[in-house]
N, C-alpha and C positions, 0 to 999 in steps of 0.2 A: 190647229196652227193658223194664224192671225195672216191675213195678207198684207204685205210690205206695201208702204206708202211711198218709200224713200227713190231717188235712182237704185234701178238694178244691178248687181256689180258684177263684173267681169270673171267668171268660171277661170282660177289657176290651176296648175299645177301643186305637187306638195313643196315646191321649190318657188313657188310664187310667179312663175313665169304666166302670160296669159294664155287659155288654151282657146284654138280655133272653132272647134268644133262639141258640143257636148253629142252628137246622134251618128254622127260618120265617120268612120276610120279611114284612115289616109290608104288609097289605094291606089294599083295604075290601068287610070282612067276611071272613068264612072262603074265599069262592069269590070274591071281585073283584079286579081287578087291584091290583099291587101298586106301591107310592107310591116315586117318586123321592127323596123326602127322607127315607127308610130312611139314615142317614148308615154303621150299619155294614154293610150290602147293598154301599151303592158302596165303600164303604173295601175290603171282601173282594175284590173286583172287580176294582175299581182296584190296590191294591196284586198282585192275583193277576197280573194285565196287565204288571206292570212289574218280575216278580222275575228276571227273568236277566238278565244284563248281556251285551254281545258279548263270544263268547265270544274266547281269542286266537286271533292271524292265524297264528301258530305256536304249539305244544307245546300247543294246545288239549287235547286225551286225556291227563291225567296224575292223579296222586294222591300224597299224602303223610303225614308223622309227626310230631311233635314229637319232638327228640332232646335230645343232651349232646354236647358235643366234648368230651374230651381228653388235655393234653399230655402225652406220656409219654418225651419226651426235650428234651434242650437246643438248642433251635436260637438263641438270643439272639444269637452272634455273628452273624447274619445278619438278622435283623428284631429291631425292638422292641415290633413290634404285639401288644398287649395279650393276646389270645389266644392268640397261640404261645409266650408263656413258660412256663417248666417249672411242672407242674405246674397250669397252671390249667384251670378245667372252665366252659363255656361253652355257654349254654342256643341252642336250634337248631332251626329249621326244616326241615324236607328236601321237596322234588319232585322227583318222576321222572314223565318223560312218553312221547308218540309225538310225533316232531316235525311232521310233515305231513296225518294224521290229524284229523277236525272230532273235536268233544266226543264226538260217539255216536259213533265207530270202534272197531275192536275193537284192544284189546291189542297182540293178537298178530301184526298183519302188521308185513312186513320195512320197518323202520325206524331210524333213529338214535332214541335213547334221550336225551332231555335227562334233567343231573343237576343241581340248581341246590337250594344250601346258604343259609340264612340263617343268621348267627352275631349272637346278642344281649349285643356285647360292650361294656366297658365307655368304649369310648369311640365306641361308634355300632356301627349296624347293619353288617355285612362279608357282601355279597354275592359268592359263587364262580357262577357260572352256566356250566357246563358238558354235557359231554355222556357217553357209554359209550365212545367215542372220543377216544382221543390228536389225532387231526386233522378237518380238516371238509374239504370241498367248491371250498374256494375261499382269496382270500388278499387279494381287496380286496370293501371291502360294496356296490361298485357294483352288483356281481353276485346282491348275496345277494336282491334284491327278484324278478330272472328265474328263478334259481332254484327259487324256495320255487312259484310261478307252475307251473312245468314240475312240482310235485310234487303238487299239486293235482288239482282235477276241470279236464276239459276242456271251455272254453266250450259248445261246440258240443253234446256228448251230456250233460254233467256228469257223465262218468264218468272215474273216473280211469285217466290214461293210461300204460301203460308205455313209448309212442312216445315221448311227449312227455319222459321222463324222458332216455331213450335219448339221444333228438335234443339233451338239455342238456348231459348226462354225455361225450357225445363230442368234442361239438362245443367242451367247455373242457377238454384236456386236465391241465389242475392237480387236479382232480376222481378221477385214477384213482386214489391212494391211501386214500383215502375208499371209492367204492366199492368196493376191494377188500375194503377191513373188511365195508363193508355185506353183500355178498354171502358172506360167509363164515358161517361158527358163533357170529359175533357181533352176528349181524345181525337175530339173531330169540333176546334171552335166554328161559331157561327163566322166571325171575320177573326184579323187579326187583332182588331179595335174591342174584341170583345175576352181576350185572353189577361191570363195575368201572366207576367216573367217572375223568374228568379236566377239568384244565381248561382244557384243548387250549392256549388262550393260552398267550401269553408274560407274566408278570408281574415287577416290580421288590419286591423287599426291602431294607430301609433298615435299620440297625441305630441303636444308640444315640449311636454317635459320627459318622453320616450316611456310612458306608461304605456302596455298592450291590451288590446282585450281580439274579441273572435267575433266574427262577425258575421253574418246570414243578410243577404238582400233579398228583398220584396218588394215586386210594383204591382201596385193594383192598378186593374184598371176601372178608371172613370167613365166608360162607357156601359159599364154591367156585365158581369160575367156571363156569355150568350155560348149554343153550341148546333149543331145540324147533328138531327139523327142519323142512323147510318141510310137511311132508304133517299133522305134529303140530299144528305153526301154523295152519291151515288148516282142522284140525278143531274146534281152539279156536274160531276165530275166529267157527264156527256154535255150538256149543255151551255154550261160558262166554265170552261177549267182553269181560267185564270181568277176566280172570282176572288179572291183575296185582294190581289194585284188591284181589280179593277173598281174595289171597294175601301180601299185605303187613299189610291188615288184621288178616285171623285167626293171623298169626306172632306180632304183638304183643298180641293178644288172651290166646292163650294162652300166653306171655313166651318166646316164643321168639326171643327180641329182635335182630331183623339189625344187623351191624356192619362197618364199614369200617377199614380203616387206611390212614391218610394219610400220605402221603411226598411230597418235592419232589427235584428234579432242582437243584441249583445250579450255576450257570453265573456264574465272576469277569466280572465289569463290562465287563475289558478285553475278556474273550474275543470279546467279538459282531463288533465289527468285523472281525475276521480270520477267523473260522469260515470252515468250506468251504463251506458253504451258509447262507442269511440262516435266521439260528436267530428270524426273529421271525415266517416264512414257516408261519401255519396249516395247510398241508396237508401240515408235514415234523414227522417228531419226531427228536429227541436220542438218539443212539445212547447206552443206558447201559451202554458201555465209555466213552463221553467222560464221561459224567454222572452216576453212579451215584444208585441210590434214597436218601436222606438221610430217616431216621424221623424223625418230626413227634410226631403220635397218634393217635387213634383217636375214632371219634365211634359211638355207638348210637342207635337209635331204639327209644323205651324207652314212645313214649304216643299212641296215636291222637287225632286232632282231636276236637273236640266238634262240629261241625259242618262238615260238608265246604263252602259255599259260603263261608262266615266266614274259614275259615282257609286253605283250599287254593283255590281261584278266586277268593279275593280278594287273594292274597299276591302280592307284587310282587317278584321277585327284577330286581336291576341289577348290570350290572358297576361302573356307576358307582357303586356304593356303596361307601367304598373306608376306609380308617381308618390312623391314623398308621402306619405301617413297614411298609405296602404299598403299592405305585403301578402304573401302567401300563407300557407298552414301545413302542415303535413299531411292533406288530401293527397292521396297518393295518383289520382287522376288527375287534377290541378296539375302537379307537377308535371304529369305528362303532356299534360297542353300545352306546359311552358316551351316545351320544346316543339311539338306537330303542328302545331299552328303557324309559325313564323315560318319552317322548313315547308308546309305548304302550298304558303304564298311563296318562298323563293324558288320553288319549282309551278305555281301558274302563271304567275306574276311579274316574275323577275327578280333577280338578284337584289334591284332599286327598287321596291315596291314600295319602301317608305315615301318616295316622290314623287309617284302619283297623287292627283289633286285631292280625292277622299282622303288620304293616309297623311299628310303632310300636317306636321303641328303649327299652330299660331304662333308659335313662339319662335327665337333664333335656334338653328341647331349648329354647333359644334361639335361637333364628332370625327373619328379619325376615319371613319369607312373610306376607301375611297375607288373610283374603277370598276371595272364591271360594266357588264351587258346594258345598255340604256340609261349609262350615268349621265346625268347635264348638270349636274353644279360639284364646284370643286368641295373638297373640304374647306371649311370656312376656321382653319386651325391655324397657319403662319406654318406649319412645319407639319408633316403628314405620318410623323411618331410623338410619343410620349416615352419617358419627359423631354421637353425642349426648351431651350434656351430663347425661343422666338418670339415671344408670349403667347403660347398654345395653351388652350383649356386645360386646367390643370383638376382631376377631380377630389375632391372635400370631404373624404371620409367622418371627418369627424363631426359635419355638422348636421348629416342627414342620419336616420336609421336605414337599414339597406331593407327596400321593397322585400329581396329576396331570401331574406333573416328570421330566423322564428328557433326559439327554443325546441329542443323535443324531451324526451325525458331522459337520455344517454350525451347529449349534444348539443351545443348551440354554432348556428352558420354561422360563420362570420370572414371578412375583408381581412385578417389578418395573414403575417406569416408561421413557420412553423412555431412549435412552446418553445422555449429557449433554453439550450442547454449551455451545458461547460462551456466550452469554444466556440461557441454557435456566431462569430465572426468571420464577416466576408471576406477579409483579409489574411487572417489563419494559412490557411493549406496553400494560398497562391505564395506567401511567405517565404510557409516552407520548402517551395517548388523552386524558389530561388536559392534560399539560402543548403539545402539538405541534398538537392539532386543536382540541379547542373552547376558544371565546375565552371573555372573563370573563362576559358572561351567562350563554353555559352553563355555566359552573363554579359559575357563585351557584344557576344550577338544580337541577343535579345537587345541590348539597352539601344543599338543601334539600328534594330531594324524598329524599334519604336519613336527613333527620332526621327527616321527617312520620311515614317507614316504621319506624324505629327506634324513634318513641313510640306507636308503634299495638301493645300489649301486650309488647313485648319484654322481657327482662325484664335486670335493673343489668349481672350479671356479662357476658351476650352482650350488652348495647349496650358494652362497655368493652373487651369483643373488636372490636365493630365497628369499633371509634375505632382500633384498633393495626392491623387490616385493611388502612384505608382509609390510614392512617397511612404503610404498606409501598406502597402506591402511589402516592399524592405526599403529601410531607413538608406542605404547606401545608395539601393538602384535608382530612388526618388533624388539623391543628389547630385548622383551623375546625370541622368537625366537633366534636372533643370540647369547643370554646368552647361551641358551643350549646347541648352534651348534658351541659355541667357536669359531665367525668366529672375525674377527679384526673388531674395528671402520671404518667407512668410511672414 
């Protein structure tokens, strides 16, 4: 830390107010005790009491950079998403973690390696959340809660168990290709700058004219694949146990700036059904004689955080985070992330965790969320539902493909309402509820307790909606109605 040149400024409050004292708490007299209505005594206190948040239930132990993604080749005919065109450079978050590991563990014992990318593109935030491994452990999330469990400390002593892991690893044979990685020269990198990611999933690519294909990430890295034997690790792990931390740091410190290069595996749309084996199966990868490397580009990290709680423990990576000309697959763990990840953060993080500084997109957000525990900006909508008359964001099904869309071989997801039958009219049954069931009292009630409601602030153009509404339901009730409500003929 650089010593300030400037004037020194005056110690506030979180209120701004200026504080008298930073070393003495307000007491009576020099020697008596000291007075509870000290408001910055308790604020120090208080706020000292409440600065960690829990930490996560996985990839607790990690650190990271601010970087740059980019494109250095033409992938368009296969996505349209904004940051994969040629040429474009795209500002980036990075973490690399231990996946099993609490906050205070060291580095260096034998683990998987999360890699998980934030891209601040211009059409929303694009979350990759990956790991140092092509595959994982498993292939449905049923599994993934007993898991992480068996990877853990053990109730009983709270130490962690190698039985336990054992007893997990065997007992699900899906798990031995994973293992194998772990147990290997990649199971314990030299740094993080010496790892390759992936993104083990299966993801979808959309192009411009709504063609799909499937797609496999890969980032090498440019600094060489390096690793620590176990007896290296081990001595790390007593002697420097942040050494990842303090080796990423000081690289970009002194601009030795780590780099990756990104590639995808493409796999045509048709192929998945017929593969020899389910290409959306996490614990298999793509032979690349089927699938070759396909260059993307290359992303650096070029700037350490200004605060590591701000930006790295409070950064939210999702796979759900997903942006026009990418989508999901029928990975059947994917999909569970879609959902564990976000739920989460809104149990470490807060409800608002998108507004924190890490998480926040470059772009404008319109969205209907609104309220909640640590919200500070309104919605930015005119009206806080949909649809509205206000000019609130209105959303465009037809001109994007939906992220969360993909064929299977029974079904295709889609934005739609139910197939359409006979009567499949919203007007129908209300219709007949006028004309079949209540007799003329209640129709003089109804048409009257709906004009009561329509002159209780409504405003001309939605009462003359209501009249064509009600209009669509029975021809009569619509014209008593706008008899009363004085609105014009259609």
């Amino acid at each position: 830390m650089s010593q300030g040149t400037g004037p020194v400024p005056t110690t506030t409050t979180n209120a701004g107010a200026p504080v008298l004292s930073d070393e003495n708490s307000l007491s009576v007299g020099a020697d008596g005790p000291i007075v509870v209505h000290d408001n910055y005594l308790i604020e120090k206190m208080a706020q000292f009491n409440r600065e960690r948040v829990p930490e996560r239930v996985v990839h607790a132990k990690g650190g990271g950079a601010h970087g740059t993604f980019k494109v250095t080749a033409d992938v368009s005919q296969y996505t349209c998403a904004d940051l994969f065109q040629p040429g474009r450079v795209t500002p980036m978050l990075a973490r690399f973690s231990s996946v099993a590991g609490e906050l205070g563990s060291p580095d260096t014992w034998r683990d998987p390696r999360g890699f998980a990318l934030k891209f601040y593109t211009q059409h929303g935030n694009y979350d990759m959340v990956g790991n140092n491994t092509p595959v994982f452990f498993m292939r449905d999330p049923m599994k993934f809660q007993d898991f992480i469990r068996s990877q853990k400390r053990d109730p009983k002593t709270h130490l962690r168990s190698h039985n336990m892991q054992w007893d997990y690893w065997t007992g699900s044979p899906e798990s031995a290709h994973q293992v194998t990685w772990l147990m290997g020269d990649r199971g314990i990198p030299k740094t993080w700058r010496n790892m390759d990611g992936f993104s083990s999933h299966t993801y979808m690519w959309i192009n411009a004219a709504g063609a799909k294909v499937w797609v496999k990430y890969h980032f090498k890295t440019m600094q060489g694949i390096d690793f620590l034997t176990d007896a290296e690790a081990t001595e790390l792990a007593g002697s420097d146990p942040d050494h990842y931390l303090a080796d990423l740091h000081s690289a970009i410190e002194r601009r030795d700036l780590p780099q990756w290069k990104m590639s995808v595996q493409v796999m045509p749309f048709e192929d998945a059904a017929g593969y020899r084996f389910n290409p959306f199966d996490l614990t298999k990868v793509w032979p690349h004689s089927d699938y070759p490397l396909i260059e993307v580009g290359q992303f650096t990290l070029d700037r350490n955080v200004e605060n590591y709680h701000v930006f790295i423990e409070q950064a939210a990576f999702e796979p759900s985070n997903l942006v026009p000309g990418v989508g999901t697959s029928p990975d059947k763990m994917l999909l569970g992330r879609m959902f564990s990840y976000p739920d989460a953060h809104r149990y470490r993080i807060g409800t608002n965790y998108s507004e924190l500084p890490p998480n926040q997109p470059i772009v404008d957000i319109h969205s209907y969320a609104k309220d909640g525990a640590m919200r500070h900006t309104p919605a930015n909508t005119g009206a806080v539902y949909a649809p509205n008359s206000y000019g609130g964001p209105s959303a465009k099904e037809q001109q994007l493909t939906d992220p969360a869309s993909f064929s299977t071989e029974t079904a295709e997801l889609v934005h739609h309402a139910y197939t359409a039958h006979a009567e499949d009219d919203d007007f129908v049954q209300a219709g007949n509820l006028v004309r079949n069931v209540l007799d003329d009292a209640a129709r003089e009630r109804l048409v009257g307790n709906i004009e009561g409601h329509l002159r209780d602030g409504v405003e001309a153009p939605i009462v003359a909606r209501a009249v064509e509404y009600f209009t669509a339901v029975d021809k009569d009730l619509g014209e008593n109605l706008r008899s009363r409500m004085g609105v014009g003929d259609r």
